[in-house]
GUKE-135132 format. One record per residue (C-alpha): x, y, z; residue in one letter. Coordinates in steps of 0.2 Angstrom, whole numbers, plus 5000, padded with zeros to 4 digits. Each point is the difference from the previous one (the first is absolute). Layout:
% GUKE-135132
px: X, py: Y, pz: Z, bami: A;
...
% end
This chain:
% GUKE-135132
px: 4690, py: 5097, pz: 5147, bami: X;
px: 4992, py: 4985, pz: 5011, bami: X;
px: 4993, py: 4986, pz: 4992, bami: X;
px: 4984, py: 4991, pz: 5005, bami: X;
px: 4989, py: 4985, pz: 4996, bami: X;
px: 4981, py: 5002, pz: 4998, bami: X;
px: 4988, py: 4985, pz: 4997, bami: X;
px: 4987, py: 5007, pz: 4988, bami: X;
px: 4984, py: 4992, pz: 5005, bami: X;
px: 4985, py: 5008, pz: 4989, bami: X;
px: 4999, py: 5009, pz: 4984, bami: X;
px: 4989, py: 5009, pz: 4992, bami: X;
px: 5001, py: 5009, pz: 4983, bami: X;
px: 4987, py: 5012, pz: 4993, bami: X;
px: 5003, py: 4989, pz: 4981, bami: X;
px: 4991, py: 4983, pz: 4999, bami: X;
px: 5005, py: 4986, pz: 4991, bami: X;
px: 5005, py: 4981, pz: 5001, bami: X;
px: 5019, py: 5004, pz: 4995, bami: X;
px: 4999, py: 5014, pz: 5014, bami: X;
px: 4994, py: 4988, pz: 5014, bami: X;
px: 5012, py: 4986, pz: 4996, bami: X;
px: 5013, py: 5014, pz: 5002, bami: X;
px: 4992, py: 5003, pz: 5015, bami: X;
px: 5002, py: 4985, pz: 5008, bami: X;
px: 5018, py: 5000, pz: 4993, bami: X;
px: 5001, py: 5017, pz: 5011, bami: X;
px: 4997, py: 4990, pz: 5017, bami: X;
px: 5015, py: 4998, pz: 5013, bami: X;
px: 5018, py: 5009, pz: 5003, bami: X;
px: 5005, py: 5014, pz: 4992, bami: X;
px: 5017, py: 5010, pz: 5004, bami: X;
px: 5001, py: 5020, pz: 4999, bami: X;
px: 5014, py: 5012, pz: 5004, bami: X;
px: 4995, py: 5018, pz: 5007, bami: X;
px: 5005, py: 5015, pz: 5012, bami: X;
px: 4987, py: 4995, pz: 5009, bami: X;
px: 4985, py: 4992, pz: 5005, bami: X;
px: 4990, py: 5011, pz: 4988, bami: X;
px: 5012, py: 4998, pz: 4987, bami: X;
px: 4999, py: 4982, pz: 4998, bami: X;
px: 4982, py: 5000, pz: 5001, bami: X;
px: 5000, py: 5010, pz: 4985, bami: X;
px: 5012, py: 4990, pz: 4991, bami: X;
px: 4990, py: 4984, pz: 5003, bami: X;
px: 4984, py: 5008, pz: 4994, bami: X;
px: 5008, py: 5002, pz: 4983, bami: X;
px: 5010, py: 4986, pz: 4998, bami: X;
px: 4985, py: 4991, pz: 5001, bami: X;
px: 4991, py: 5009, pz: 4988, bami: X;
px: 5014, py: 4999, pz: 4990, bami: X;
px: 4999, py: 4980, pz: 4999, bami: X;
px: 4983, py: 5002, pz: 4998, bami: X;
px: 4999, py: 5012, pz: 4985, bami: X;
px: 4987, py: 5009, pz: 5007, bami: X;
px: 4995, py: 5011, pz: 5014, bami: X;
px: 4995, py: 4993, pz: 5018, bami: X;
px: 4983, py: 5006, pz: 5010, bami: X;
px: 5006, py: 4994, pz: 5015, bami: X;
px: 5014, py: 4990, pz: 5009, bami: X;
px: 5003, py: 4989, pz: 5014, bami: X;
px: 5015, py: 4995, pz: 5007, bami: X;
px: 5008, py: 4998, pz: 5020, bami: X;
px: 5019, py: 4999, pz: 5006, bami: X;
px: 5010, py: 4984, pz: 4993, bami: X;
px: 4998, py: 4989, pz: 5018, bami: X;
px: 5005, py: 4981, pz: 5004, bami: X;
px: 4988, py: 4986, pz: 4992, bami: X;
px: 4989, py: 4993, pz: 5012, bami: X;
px: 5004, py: 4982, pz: 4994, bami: X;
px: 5018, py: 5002, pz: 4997, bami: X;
px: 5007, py: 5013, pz: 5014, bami: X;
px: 5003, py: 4993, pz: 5016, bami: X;
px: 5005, py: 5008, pz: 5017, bami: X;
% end
């Protein structure tokens, strides 16, 4: 199983609430997933956010972990 980094950059959730969008916010940034595959881990990340969260997603945006643009240098 490979390991891989995502940085989750929009959430949205088909609940509403003020708890649920300070979670949200919480939700921004790194998260780490083991899979088979790429698939795989896509699933995995999907649910370990709604898992966090406590509720179920409508949507969500993430890209591959890559270098900061104010820390990474070449």
């Amino acid at each position: 199983m490979k390991h891989k980094f995502y940085i989750v950059t929009d959430i949205e959730t088909h609940e509403k609430s003020d708890q649920i969008e300070w979670e949200i916010l919480n939700c921004y940034g790194l998260w780490g997933v083991k899979g088979r595959n790429e698939a795989d881990r896509e699933v995995k990340l999907w649910e370990k956010v709604e898992e966090y969260l406590g509720t179920k997603l409508a949507s969500l945006t993430y890209e591959s972990n890559k270098p900061h643009a104010l820390t990474a240098f070449k």
